[in-house]
C-alpha positions as CSV (number, residue, x, y, z in Angstrom):
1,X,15.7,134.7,-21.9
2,X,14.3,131.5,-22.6
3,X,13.1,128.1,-20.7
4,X,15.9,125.6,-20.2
5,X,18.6,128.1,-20.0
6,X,21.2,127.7,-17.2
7,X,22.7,131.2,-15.3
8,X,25.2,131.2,-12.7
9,X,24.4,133.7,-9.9
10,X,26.7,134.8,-7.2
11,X,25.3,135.0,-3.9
12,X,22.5,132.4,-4.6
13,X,19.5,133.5,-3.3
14,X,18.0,132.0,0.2
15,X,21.2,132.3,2.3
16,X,23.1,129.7,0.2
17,X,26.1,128.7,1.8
18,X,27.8,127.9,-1.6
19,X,29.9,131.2,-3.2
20,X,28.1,130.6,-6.5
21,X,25.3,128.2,-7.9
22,X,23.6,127.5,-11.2
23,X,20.0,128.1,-11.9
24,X,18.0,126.4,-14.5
25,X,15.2,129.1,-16.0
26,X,11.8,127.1,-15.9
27,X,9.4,129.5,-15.8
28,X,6.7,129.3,-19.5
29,X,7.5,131.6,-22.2
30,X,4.8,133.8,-21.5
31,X,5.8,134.8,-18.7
32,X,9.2,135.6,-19.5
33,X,8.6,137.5,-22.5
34,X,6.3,139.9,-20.1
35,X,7.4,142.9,-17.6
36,X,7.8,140.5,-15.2
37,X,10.5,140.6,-12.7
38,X,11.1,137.4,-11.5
39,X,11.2,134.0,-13.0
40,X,11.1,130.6,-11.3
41,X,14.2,128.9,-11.6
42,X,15.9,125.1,-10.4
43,X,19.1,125.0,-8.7
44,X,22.0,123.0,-9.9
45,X,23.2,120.5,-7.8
46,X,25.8,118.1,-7.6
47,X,24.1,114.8,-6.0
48,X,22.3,113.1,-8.4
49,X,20.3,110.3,-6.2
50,X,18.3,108.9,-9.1
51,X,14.7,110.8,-8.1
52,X,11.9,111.7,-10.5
53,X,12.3,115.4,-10.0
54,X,16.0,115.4,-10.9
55,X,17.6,116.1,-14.1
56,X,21.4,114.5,-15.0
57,X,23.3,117.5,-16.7
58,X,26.4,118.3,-17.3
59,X,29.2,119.1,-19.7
60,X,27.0,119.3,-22.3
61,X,25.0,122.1,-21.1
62,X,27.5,124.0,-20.3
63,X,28.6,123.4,-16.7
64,X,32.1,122.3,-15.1
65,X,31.0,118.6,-14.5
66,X,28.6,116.7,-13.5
67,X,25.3,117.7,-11.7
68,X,21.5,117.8,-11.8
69,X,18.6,119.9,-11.9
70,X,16.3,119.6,-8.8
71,X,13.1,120.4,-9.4
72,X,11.8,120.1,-6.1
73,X,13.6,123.1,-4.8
74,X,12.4,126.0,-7.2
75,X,12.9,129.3,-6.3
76,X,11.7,132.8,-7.6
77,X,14.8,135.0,-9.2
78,X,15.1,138.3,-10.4
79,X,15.4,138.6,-13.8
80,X,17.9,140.8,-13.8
81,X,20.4,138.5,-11.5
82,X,20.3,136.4,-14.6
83,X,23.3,137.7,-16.4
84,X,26.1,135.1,-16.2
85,X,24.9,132.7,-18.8
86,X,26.4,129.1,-18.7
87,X,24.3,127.0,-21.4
88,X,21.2,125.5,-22.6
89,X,19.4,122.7,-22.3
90,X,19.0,120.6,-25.8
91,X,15.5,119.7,-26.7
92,X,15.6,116.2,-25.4
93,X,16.4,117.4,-21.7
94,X,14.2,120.1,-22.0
95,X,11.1,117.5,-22.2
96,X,12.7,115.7,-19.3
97,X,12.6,119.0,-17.7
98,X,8.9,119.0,-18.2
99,X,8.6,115.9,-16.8
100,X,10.4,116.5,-13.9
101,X,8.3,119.7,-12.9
102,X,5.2,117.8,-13.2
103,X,6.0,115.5,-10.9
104,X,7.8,117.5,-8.6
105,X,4.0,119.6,-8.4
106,X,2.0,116.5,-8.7
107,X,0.4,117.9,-11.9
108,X,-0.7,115.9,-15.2
């Protein structure tokens, strides 16, 4: 498992209303090279309003159309929920990504 890959999990956690929903792994490497058991993860959604902490993907990664990585709504996963693989992100979205999760925690 590495950073930037995208899983689809089926129930998403939380109470999700939707059947199924994409998660974008964003925890560091460290951590998920380790025993850990859960990763922090971005959902997949399918608005894109244009905010700092979103990430356009799409087709290109892997997924059915059109979306975006919201990085204002992470969530902690079990690792081993993350089994349905979908894609990657390529190198330039994966500094976006970076981006994104600093200013979604205010961090520099």
């Amino acid at each position: 498992m590495i950073r930037g890959e995208i899983y689809r999990l089926t129930p998403p956690p939380g109470g999700d209303p939707k059947p199924t929903r994409c998660y974008v792994v964003v925890s560091r490497q460290t951590l998920l090279d380790s025993k850990a058991d859960k990763v922090i993860c971005a959902p997949v959604n399918t608005t894109f309003v244009g905010l700092e902490t979103q990430l356009p993907v799409g087709v290109e990664e892997g997924l059915k159309h059109a979306s975006c990585v919201n990085c204002d709504q992470l969530v902690l996963i079990d690792k081993g929920r993350l089994t349905n693989f979908v894609g990657t992100l390529p190198a330039e979205k994966l500094r976006a990504l970076k981006r994104a999760l600093r200013v979604a925690l205010d961090v520099e």
